[in-house]
Biotite code that builds the C-alpha atoms (Angstrom):
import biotite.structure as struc

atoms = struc.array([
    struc.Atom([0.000, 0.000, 0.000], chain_id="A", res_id=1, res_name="UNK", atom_name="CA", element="C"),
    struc.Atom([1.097, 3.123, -0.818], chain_id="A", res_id=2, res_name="UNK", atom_name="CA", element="C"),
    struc.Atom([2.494, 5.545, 2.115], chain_id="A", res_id=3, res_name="UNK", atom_name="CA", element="C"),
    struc.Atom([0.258, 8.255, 1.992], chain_id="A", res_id=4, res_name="UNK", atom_name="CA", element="C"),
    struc.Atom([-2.689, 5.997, 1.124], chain_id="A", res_id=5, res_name="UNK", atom_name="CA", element="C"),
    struc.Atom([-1.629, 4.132, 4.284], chain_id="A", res_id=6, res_name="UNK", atom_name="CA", element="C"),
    struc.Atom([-1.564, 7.459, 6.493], chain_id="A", res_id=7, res_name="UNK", atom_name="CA", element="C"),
    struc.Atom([-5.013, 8.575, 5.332], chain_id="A", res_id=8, res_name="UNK", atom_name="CA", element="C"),
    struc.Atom([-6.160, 4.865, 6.238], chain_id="A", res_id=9, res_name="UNK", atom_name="CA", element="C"),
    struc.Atom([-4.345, 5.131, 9.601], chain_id="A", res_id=10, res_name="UNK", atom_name="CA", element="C"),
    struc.Atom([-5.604, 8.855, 10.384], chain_id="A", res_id=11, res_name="UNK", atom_name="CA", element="C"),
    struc.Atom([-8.636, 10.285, 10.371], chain_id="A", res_id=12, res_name="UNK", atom_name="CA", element="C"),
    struc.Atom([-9.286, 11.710, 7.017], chain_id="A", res_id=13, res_name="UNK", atom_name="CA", element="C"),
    struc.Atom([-10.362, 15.296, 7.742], chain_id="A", res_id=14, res_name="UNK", atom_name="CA", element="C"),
    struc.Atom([-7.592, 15.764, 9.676], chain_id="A", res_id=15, res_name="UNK", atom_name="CA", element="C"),
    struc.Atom([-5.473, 14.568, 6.778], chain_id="A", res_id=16, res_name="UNK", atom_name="CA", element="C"),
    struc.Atom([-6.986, 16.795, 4.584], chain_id="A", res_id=17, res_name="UNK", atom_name="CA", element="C"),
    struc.Atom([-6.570, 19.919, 6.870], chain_id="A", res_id=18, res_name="UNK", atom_name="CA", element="C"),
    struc.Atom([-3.086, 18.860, 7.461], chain_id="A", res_id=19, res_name="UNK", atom_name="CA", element="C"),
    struc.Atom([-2.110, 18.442, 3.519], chain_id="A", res_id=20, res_name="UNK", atom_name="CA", element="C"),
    struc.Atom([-3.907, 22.004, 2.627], chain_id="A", res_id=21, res_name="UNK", atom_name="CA", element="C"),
    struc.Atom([-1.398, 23.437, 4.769], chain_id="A", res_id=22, res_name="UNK", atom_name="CA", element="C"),
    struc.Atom([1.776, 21.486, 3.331], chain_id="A", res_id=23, res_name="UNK", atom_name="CA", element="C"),
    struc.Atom([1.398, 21.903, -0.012], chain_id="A", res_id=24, res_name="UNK", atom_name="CA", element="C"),
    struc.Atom([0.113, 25.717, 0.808], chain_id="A", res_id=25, res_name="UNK", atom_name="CA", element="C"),
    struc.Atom([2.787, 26.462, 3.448], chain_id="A", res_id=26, res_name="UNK", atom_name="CA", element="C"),
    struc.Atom([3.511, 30.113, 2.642], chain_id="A", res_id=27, res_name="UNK", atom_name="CA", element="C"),
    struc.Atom([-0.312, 31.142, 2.701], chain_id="A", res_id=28, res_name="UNK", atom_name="CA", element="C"),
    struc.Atom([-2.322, 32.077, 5.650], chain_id="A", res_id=29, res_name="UNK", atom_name="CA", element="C"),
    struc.Atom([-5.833, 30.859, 6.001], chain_id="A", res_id=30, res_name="UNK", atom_name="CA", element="C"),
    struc.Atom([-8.769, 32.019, 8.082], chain_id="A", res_id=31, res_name="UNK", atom_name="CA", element="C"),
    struc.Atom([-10.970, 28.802, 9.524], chain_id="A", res_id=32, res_name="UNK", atom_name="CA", element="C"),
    struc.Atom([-13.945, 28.701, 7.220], chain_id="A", res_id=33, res_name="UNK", atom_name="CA", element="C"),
    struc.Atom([-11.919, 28.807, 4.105], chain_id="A", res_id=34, res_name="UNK", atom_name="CA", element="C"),
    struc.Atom([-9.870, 25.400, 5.400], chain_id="A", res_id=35, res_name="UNK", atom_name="CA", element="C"),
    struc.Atom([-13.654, 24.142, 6.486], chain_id="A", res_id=36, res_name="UNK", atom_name="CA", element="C"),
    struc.Atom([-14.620, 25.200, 2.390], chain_id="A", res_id=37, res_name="UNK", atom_name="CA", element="C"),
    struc.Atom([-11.111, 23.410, 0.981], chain_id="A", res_id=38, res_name="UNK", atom_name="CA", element="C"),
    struc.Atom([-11.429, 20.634, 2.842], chain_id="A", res_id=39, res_name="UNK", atom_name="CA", element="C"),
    struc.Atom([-14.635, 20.174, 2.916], chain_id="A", res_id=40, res_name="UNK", atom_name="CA", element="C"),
    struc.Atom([-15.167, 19.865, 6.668], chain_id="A", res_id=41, res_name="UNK", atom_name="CA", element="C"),
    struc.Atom([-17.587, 21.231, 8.675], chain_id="A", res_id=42, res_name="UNK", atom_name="CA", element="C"),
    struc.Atom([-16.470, 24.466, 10.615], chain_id="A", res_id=43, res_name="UNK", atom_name="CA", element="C"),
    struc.Atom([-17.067, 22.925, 14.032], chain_id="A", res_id=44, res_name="UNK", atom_name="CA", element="C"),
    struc.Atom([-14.479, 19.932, 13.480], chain_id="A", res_id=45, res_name="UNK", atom_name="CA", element="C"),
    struc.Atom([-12.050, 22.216, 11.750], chain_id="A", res_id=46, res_name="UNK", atom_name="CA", element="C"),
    struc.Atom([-11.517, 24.233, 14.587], chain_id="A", res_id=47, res_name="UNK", atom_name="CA", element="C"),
    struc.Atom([-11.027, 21.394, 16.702], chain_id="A", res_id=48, res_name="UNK", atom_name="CA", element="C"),
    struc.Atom([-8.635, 20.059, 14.359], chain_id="A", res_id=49, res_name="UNK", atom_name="CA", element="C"),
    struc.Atom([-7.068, 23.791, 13.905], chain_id="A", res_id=50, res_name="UNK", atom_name="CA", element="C"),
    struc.Atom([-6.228, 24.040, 17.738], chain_id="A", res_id=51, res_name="UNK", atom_name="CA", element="C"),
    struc.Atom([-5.032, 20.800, 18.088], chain_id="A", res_id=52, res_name="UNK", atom_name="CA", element="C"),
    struc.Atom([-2.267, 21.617, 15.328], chain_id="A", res_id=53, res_name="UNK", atom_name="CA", element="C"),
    struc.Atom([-1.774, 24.898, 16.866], chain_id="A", res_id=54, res_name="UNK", atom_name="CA", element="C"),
    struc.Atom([-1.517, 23.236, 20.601], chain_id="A", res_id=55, res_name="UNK", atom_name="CA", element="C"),
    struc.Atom([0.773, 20.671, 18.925], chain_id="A", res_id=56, res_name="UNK", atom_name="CA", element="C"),
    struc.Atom([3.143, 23.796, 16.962], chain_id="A", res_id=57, res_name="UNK", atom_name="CA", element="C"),
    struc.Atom([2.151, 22.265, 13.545], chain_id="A", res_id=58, res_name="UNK", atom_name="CA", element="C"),
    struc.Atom([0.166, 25.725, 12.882], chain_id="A", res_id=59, res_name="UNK", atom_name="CA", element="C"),
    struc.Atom([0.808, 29.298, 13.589], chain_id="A", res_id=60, res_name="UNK", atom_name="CA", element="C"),
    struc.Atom([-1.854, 31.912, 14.978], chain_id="A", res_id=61, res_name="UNK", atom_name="CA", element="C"),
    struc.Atom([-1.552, 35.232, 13.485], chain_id="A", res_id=62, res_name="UNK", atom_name="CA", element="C"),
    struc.Atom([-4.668, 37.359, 14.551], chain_id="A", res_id=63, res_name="UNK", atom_name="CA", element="C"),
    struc.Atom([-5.311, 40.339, 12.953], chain_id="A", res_id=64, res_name="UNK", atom_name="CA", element="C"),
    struc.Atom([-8.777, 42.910, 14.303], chain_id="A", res_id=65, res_name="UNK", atom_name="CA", element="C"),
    struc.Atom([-10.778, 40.069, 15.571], chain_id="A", res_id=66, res_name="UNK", atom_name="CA", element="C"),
    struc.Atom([-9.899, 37.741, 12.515], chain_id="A", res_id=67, res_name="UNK", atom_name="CA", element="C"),
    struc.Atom([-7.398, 34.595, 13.241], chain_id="A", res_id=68, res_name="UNK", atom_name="CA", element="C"),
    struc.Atom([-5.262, 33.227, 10.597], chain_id="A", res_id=69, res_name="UNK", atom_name="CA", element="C"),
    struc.Atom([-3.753, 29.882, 10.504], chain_id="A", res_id=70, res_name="UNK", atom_name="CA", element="C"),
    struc.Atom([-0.474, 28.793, 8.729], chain_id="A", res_id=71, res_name="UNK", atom_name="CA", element="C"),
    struc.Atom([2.191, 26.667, 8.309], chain_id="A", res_id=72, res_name="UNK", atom_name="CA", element="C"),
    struc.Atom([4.989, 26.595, 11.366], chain_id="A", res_id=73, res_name="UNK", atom_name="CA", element="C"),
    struc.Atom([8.588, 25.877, 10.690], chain_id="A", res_id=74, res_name="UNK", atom_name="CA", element="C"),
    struc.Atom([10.104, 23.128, 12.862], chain_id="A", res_id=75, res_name="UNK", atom_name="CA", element="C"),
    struc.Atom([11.133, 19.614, 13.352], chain_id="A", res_id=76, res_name="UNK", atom_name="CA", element="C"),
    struc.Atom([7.509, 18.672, 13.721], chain_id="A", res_id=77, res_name="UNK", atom_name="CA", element="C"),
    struc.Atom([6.705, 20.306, 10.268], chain_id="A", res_id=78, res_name="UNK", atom_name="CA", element="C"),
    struc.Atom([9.402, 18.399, 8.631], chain_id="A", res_id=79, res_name="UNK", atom_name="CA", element="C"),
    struc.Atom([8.920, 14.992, 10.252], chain_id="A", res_id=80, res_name="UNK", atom_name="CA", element="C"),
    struc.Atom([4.947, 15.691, 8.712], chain_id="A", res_id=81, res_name="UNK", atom_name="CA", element="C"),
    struc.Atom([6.118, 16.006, 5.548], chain_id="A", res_id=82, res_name="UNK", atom_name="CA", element="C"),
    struc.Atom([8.601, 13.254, 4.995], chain_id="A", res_id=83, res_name="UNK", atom_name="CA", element="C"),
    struc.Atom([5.301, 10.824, 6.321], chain_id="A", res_id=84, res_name="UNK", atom_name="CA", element="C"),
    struc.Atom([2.857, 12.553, 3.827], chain_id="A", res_id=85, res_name="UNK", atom_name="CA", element="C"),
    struc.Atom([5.767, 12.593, 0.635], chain_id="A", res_id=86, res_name="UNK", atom_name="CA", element="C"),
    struc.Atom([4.145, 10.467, -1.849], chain_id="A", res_id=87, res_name="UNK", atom_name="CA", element="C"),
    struc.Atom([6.214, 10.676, -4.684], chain_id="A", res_id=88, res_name="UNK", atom_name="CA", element="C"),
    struc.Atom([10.254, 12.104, -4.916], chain_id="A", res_id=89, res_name="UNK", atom_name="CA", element="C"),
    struc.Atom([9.163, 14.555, -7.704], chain_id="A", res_id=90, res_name="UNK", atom_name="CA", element="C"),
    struc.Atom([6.165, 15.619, -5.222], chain_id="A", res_id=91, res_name="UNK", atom_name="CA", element="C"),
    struc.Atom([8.791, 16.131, -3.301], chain_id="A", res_id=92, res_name="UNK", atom_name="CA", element="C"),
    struc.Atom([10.839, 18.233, -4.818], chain_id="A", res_id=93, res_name="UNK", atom_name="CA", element="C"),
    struc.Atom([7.963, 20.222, -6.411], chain_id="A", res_id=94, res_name="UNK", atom_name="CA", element="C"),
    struc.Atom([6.773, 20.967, -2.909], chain_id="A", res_id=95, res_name="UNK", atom_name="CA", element="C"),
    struc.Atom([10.322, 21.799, -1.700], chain_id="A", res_id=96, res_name="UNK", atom_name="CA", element="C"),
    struc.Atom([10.923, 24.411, -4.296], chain_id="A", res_id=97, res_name="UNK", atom_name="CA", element="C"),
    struc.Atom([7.311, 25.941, -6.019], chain_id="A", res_id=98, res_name="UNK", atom_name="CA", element="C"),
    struc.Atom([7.642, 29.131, -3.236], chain_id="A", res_id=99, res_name="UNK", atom_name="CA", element="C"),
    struc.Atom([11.565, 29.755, -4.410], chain_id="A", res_id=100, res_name="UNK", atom_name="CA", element="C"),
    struc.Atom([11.109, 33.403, -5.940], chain_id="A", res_id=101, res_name="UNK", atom_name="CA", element="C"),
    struc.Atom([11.293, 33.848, -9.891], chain_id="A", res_id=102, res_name="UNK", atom_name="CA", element="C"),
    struc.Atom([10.306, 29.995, -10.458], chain_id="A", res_id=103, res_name="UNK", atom_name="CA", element="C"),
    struc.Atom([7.531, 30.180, -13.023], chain_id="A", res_id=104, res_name="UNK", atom_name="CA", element="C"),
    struc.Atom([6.947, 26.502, -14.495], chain_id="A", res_id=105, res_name="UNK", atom_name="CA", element="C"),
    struc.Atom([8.527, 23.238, -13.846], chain_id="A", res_id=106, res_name="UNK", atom_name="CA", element="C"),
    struc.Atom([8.378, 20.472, -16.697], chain_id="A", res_id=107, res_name="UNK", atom_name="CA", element="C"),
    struc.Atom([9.104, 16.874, -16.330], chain_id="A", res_id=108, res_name="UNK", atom_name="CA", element="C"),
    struc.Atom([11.395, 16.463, -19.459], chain_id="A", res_id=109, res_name="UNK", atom_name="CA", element="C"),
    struc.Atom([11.085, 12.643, -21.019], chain_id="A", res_id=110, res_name="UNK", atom_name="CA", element="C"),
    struc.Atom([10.134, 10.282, -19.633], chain_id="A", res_id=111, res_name="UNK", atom_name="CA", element="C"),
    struc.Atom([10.717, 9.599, -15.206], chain_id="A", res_id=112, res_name="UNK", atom_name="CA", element="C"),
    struc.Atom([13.095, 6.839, -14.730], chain_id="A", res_id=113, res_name="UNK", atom_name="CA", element="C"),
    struc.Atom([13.030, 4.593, -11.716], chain_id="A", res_id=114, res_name="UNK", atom_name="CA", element="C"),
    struc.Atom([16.531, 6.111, -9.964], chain_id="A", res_id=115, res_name="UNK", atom_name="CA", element="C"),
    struc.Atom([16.104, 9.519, -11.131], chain_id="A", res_id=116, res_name="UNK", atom_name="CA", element="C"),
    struc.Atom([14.055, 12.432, -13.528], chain_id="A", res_id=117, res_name="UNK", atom_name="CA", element="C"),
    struc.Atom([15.514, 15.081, -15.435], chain_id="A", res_id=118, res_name="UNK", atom_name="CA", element="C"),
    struc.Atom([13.303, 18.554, -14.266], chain_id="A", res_id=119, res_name="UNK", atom_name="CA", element="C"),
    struc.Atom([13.366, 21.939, -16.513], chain_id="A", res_id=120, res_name="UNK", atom_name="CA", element="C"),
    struc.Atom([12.730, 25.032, -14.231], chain_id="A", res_id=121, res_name="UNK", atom_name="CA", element="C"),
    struc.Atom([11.613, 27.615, -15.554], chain_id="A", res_id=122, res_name="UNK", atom_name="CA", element="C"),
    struc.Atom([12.480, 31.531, -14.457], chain_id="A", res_id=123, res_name="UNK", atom_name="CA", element="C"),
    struc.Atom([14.563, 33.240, -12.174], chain_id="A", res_id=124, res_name="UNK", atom_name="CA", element="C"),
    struc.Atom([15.726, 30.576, -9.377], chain_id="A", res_id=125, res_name="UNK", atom_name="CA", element="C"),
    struc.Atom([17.778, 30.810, -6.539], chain_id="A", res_id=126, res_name="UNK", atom_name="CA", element="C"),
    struc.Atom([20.082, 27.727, -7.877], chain_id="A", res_id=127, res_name="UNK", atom_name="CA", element="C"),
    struc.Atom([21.574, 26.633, -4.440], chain_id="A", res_id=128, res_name="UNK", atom_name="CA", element="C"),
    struc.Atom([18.410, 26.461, -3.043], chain_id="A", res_id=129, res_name="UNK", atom_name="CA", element="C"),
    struc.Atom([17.437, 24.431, -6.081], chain_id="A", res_id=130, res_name="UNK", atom_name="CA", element="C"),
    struc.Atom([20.487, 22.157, -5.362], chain_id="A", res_id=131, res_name="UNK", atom_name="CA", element="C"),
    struc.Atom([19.999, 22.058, -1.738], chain_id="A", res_id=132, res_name="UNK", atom_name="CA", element="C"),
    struc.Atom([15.836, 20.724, -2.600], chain_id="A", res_id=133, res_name="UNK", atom_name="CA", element="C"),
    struc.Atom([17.481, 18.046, -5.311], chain_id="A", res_id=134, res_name="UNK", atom_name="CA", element="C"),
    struc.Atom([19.970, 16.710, -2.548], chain_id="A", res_id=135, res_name="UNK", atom_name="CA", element="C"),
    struc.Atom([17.405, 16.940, 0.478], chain_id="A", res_id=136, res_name="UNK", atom_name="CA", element="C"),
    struc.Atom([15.200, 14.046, -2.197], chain_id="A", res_id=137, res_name="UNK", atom_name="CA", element="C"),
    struc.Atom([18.127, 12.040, -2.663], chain_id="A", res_id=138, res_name="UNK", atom_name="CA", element="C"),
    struc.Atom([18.710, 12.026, 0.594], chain_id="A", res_id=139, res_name="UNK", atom_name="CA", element="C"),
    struc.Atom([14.971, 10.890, 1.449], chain_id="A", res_id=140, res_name="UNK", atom_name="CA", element="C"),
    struc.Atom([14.013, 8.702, -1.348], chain_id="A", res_id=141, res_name="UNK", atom_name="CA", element="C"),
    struc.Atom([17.330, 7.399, -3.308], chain_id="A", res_id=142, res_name="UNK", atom_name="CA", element="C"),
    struc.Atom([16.216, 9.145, -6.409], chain_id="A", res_id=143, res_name="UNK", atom_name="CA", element="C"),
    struc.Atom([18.130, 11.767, -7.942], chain_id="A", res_id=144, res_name="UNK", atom_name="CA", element="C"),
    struc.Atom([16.324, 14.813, -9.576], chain_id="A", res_id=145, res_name="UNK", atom_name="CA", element="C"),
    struc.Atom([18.635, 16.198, -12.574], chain_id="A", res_id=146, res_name="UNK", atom_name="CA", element="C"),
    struc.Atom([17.579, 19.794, -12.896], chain_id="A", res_id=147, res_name="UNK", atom_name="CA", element="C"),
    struc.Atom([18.664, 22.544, -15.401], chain_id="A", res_id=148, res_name="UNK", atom_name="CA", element="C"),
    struc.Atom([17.378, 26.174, -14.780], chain_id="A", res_id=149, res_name="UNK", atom_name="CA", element="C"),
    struc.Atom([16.187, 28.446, -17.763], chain_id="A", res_id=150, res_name="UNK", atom_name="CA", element="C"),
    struc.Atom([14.752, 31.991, -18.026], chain_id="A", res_id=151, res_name="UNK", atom_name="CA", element="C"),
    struc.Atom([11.020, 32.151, -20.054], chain_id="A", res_id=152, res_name="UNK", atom_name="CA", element="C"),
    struc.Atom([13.240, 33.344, -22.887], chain_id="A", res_id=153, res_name="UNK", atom_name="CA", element="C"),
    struc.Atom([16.092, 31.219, -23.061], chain_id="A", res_id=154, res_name="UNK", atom_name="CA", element="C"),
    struc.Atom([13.408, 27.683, -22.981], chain_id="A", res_id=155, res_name="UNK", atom_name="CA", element="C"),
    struc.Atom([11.529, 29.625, -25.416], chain_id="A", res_id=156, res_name="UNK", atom_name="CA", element="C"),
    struc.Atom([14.335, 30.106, -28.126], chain_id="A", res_id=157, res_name="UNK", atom_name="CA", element="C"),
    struc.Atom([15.785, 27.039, -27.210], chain_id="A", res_id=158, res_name="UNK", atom_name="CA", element="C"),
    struc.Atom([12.694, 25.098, -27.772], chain_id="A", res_id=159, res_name="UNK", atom_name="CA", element="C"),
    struc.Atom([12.398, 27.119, -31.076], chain_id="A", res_id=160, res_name="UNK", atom_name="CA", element="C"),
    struc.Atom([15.868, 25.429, -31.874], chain_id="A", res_id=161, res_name="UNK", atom_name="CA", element="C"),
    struc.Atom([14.388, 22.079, -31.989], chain_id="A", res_id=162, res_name="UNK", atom_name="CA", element="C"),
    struc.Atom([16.902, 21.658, -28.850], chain_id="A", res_id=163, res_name="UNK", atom_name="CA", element="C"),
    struc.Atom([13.804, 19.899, -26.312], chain_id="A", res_id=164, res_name="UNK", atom_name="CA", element="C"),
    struc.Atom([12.234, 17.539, -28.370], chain_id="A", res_id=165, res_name="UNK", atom_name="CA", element="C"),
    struc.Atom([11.372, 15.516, -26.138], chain_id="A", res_id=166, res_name="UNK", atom_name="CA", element="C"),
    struc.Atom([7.955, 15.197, -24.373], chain_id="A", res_id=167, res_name="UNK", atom_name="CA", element="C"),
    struc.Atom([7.617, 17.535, -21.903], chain_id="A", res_id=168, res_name="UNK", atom_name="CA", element="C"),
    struc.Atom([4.338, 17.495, -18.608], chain_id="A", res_id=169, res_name="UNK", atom_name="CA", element="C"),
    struc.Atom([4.113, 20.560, -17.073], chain_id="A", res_id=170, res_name="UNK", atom_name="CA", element="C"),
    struc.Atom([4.461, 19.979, -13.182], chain_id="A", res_id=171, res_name="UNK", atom_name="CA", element="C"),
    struc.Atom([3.603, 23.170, -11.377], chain_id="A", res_id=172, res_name="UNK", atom_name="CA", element="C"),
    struc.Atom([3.095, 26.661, -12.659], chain_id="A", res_id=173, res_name="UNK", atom_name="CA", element="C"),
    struc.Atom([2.731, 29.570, -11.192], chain_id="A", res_id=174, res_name="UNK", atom_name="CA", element="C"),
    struc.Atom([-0.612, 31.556, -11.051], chain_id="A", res_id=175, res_name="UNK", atom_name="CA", element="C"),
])
């Protein structure tokens, strides 16, 4: 059985949705009823769920007027969440890297391999953090990510070239 399949099997499923809205959304802040609307959970049981993350430092409480917002923390507790909820090593790394500023698209060039996947990023990337995300999924899952970095332009007039041929799936993009 698949690991993540396994974790929604072990856990209770609304808390497993709750809990992946805010990892693969870990920069945004939400208010309560819009995690109840996502994740399709009543309000009542999402604010039990809510202050049991925040009691347990998985969430952060940033209250504004009279409104509370909920997101992401960054700790140990985070990370150890997201290594058991990692499905997939390109998931992975797509998670790891999508709120780097200047990244714009991320293609899956060819076909994935079993030991590794060759990733075109597109825009303006900080490339050590880049590095550090590839490393950080070898690390966790044995599989090597082999990523090359272009600007829109550069892909563009390369592609033009005839110089990606290959098939190409679009990953993530940026709104």
């Amino acid at each position: 059985m698949e690991d993540s399949k396994f974790l929604g099997e072990l856990f209770d499923k609304k808390l497993m949705a709750i809990i992946s809205l805010f990892l693969e959304n870990k920069s945004t802040q939400f208010y309560l009823r819009e995690v109840a609307s996502k994740c399709q959970v009543s309000p009542t049981t999402t604010y039990r769920i809510i202050n049991r993350l925040v009691q347990l430092g998985i969430l952060n409480v940033n209250t504004i007027n009279r409104f509370k917002f909920y997101q992401l923390s960054d700790n140990e507790r985070v990370k150890l969440l997201e290594n058991l909820t990692s499905k997939d090593p390109i998931e992975r790394f797509v998670s790891l890297i999508k709120d780097i500023s200047g990244i714009k698209t991320m293609l899956l060039y060819g076909d994935r391999q079993p030991e590794y996947a060759n990733i075109i990023i597109i825009g303006e990337a900080n490339r050590d953090e880049v590095h550090r995300a590839a490393e950080r999924v070898k690390s966790e899952f044995g599989f090597s990510v082999r990523h090359l970095s272009f600007s829109l332009e550069q892909f563009d007039q390369m592609s033009a070239m005839g110089l990606y041929p290959q098939r190409k799936k679009v990953l993530w993009k940026s709104i």
